[in-house]
N, C-alpha and C positions, 0 to 999 in steps of 0.2 A: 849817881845823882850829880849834876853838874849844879855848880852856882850861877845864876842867871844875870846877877851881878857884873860876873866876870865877862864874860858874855861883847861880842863888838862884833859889828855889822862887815859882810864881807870887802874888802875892796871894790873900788868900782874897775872893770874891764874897759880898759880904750882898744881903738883898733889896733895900734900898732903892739901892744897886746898880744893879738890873733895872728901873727905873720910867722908864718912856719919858716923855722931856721934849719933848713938843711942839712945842716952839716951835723946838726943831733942824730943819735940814732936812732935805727929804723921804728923801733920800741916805743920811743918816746915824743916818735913825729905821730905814729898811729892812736898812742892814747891822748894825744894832745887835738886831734883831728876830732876823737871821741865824743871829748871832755867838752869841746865850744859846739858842737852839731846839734841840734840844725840851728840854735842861736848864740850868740852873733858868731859863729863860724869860724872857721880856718884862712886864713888866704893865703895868697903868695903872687907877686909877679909874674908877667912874663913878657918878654919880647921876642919879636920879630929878627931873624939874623940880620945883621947889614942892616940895620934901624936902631936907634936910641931910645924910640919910644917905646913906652911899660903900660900894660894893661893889666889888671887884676883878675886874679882864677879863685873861685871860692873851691875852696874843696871837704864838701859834705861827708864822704865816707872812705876810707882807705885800707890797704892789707901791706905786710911787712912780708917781702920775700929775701931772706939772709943769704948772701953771695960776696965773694971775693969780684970786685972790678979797679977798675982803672978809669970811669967815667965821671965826669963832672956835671952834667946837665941830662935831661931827659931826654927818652926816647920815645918812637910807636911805632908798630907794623902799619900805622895807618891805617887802620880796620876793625880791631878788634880792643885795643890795648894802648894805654901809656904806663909808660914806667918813669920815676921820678929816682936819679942817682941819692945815695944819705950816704951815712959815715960806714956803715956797714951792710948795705944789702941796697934793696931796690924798694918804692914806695908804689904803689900799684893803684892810685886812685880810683873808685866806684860812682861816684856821683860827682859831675864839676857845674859849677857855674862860672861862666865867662863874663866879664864888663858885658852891661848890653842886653845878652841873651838870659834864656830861665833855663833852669837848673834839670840838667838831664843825665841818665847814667853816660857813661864813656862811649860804650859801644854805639849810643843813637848819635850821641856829640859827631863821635868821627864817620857818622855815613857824612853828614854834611859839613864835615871842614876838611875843604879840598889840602890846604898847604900847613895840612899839621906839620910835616916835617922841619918846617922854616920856625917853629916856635922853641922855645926855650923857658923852661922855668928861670929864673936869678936865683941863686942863692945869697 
């Protein structure tokens, strides 16, 4: 039985809140991704190489694959797959929303984004 008394309303969530930190590990980026889906979401940066400017990626569902690298920023075979660099493995995003565009799993995202390879998450 808890005392209702004691009892205090949960925090409120701002965005910057939601902004997936990297450099956590892979664990704790996935159940953090979980915990905000589908409201108010996960996001994160990203930019364009050779550009300063930052666009925002929601990202609705994700998988942890635990690996030894040497990378700092994301990859994709451009086709099938992004992988996002963390502290210990690879973040394997399921569902993104882009600035702009609606909310599609990965594989339809990259039939139509020609120059995936020129983006980059920030960490």
């Amino acid at each position: 039985h808890i005392d209702e008394a004691t009892l205090r309303p949960a925090p409120k969530i701002f965005k910057e809140d939601c902004r997936i930190d990297w450099e956590k590990p892979g664990r704790d980026i996935v159940n953090f991704v979980r915990g905000l889906s589908p409201y108010p979401t996960a996001w994160t940066e990203m930019y364009r190489e050779g550009s300063d400017e930052a666009s925002s990626a929601k990202i609705f569902s994700a998988a942890f694959e635990a690996a030894a690298h040497g990378e700092t920023c994301g990859t994709s075979d451009g086709r099938t797959f992004v992988r996002v660099a963390c502290a210990d493995g690879w973040i394997v995003p399921g569902e993104l929303q882009i600035a702009g565009k609606k909310r599609l799993a990965v594989r339809e995202l990259l039939l139509g984004w020609r120059d995936v390879h020129q983006y980059r998450f920030r960490k």
